[in-house]
N, C-alpha and C positions, 0 to 999 in steps of 0.2 A: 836108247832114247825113249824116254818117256813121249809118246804122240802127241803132238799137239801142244805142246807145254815150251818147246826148245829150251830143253835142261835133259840131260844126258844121265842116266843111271843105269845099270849093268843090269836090277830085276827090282822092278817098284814093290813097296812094298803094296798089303794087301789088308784087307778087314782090319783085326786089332792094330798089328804093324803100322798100318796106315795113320792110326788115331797117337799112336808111341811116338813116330817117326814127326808128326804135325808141331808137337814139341819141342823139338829138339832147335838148339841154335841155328845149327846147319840146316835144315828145312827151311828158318826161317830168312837165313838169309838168302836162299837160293829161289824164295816167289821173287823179290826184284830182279834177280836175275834175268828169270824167265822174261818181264813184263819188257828190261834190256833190251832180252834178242829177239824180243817182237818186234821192238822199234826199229832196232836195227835192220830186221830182214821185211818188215815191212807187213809180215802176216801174223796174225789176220790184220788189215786195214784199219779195222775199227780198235783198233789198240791206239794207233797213232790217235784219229780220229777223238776216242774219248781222252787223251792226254790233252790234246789241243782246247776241246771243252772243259775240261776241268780250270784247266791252268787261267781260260779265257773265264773263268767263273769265279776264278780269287784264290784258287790253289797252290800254294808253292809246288813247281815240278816237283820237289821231293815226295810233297803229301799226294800228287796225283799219281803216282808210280805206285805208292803204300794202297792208296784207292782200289786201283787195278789190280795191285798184286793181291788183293783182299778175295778179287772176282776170280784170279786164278787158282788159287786154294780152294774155294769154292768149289767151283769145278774138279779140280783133281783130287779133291778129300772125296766128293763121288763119283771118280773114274774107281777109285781104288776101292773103296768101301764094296761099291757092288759090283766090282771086275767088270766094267763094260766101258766100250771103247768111248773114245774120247768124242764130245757133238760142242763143233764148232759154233752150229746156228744155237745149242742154247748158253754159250759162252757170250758169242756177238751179240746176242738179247741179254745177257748178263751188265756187260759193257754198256749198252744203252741207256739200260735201268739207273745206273751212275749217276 
């Protein structure tokens, strides 16, 4: 399990890999995933949360999902790039910023 992300993979990848991996179909279908089983499990909060403002601001839920899943890449292109753990608080400020 990638940390933080609730997207399941056996070993992330890392530096270059990470920038290869960014590419690919399959990467990119798997950010809405993530932003999915946020919703669904409810964490972090502020997922729901900026869904709700987006949507309440003229987004089609689809393009507010695409929004978020924009902040999660973000984030996980530098979990991976610099090998260091996953930080929620600047995720949740990531979300905000939206």
């Amino acid at each position: 399990m990638v940390s933080g992300f609730g997207l399941s993979r056996s070993r992330p990848p890392s530096g270059d890999d990470a920038v290869a991996d960014s590419r690919s179909p399959e990467y990119r279908r798997a950010l809405p995933e993530v932003v999915h089983n946020q919703l669904r499990d409810g964490t972090p909060p502020e997922t729901r949360a900026t869904l709700d403002r987006l949507v309440a601001g003229g987004y089609s839920r689809e393009q507010a999902v695409e929004t978020i899943a924009g902040a999660v890449e973000a984030e996980m292109l530098a979990v991976l790039r610099a090998r260091r753990p996953f930080d929620e608080a600047r995720y949740t400020a990531a979300l905000r910023a939206l």
